[in-house]
N, C-alpha and C positions, 0 to 999 in steps of 0.2 A: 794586782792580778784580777784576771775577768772572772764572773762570776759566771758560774759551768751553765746556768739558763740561759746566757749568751751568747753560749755556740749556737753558729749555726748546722744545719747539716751537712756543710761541706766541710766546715769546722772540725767538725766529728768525724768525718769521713778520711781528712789529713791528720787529724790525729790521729788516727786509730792507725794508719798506714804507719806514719811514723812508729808505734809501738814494734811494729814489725823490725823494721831498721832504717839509720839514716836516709834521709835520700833527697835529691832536689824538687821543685815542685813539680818541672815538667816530666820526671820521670813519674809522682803521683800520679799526675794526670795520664800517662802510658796504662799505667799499671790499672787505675780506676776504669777503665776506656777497657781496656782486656779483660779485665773481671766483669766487663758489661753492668757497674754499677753505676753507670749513668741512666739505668731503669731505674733506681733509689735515691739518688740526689744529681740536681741541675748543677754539670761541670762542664767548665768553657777553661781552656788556656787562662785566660785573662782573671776570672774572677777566682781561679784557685792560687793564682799569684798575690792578688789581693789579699786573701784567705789566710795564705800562709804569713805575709804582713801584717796582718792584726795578731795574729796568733803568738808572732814574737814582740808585737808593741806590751800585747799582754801577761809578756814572760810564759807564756804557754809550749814555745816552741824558743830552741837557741841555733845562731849559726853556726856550725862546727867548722864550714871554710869552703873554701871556691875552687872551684878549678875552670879547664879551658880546652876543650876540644877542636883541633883545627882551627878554622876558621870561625868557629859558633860565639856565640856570646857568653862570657863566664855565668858558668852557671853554681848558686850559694847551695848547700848542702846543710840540711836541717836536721835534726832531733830532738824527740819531745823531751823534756823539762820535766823534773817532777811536782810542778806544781800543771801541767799538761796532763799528766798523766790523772792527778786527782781532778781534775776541771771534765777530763772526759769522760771518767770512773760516775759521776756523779751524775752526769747531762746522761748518760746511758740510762743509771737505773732511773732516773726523773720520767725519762721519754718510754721506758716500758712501764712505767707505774701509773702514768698519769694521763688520761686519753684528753686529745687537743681535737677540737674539731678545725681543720683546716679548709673548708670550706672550697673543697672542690667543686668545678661546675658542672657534672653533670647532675650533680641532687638540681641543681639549681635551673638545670634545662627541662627539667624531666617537669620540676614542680611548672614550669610552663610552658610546657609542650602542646596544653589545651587549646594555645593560640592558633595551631596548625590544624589541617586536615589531619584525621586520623591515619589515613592512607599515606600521607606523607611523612606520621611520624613512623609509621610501619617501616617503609622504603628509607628513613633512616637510622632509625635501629639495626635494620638488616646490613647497613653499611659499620655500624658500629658494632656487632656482633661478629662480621667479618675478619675489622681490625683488634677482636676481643680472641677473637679463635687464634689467629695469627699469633698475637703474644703467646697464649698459653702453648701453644703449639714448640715454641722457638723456648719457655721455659721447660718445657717436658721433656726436649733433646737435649738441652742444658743440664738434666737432671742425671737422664741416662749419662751423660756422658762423665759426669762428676761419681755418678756409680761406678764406673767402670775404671775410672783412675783412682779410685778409693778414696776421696776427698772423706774428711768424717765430715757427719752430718751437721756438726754445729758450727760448719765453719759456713753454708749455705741454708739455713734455714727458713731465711728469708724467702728462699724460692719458693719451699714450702708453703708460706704465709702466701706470697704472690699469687700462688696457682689456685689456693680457695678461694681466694678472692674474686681472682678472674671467672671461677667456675660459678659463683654463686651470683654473679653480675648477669653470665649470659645464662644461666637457668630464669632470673629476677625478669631480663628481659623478654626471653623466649613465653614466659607466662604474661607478660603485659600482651604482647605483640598475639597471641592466641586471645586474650582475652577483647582485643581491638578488632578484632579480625571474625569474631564468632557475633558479637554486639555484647558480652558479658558488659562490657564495660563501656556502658553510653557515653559519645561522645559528640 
């Protein structure tokens, strides 16, 4: 059996579907795709098929059986395992207990953005606050609309989390971008 540090988050993401009910992987992938959790983990056809094969090399997930739609290619029909079941139990509470720095890059643009014109990093921030508004925007009707079909809230909380985030990025930059723009902050 893999040990639950070794999922990954697509890992976790078929697992956790599975806990719902059986299903194949490319119905996963529908389902993940609709729920617009490809903003949470990077999902492609191809590597959630991958995914789901390691998941069973590692007794994490079993095939319950195949079938065959018209013309389509048989497709296998999975269900977590309960040794899946404690492997995800476990990677869940690791990943809210334990902060990972993941080393995205804008810390990492930002920390050299000194190499530009100030004006030019202005003129791009502005471009990245655009596409910062945008998200937040498309989670806030997401949100409405999860209110109004009565979704409970712990099944979207993440959106939650998403939307402080996005709010506190373009607050972080709207103060850089004043503070470049006034001279606060010699450049």
């Amino acid at each position: 059996m893999a040990r639950a540090s070794a999922l990954t988050p697509l890992g976790v993401a078929a697992l956790s579907l599975l806990v719902e009910e059986p299903m194949h992987p490319y119905e996963m992938y529908q389902l993940l795709i609709a729920r617009h959790e490809d903003r949470l983990v990077k999902v492609r056809p191809g590597t959630l098929y991958h995914a789901v094969g390691r998941l069973e090399e590692q007794g994490l997930v079993a095939a319950t059986g195949t079938d065959r739609e018209g013309n389509r290619p048989e497709r296998t029909t999975y269900t977590i395992s309960a040794a899946g079941r404690e492997a995800l139990t476990t990677r869940i509470q690791d990943m809210l207990a334990t902060p990972v720095n993941e080393y995205p890059s804008f810390p990492l643009a930002i920390s050299e953005a000194y190499n530009l014109p100030a004006g030019v990093v202005v003129e791009l921030l502005d471009r990245r606050l655009k596409a910062l508004q945008e998200q937040l925007g498309f989670l806030d009707t997401g949100e409405d609309l999860l209110k109004k079909k009565g979704v409970e809230r712990k099944y979207w909380i993440d959106v939650q989390y998403q939307q402080s985030i996005l709010r506190t990025e373009i607050g972080w930059i709207r103060g850089l971008q004043d503070q470049l723009s006034t001279g606060e902050l010699p450049w």
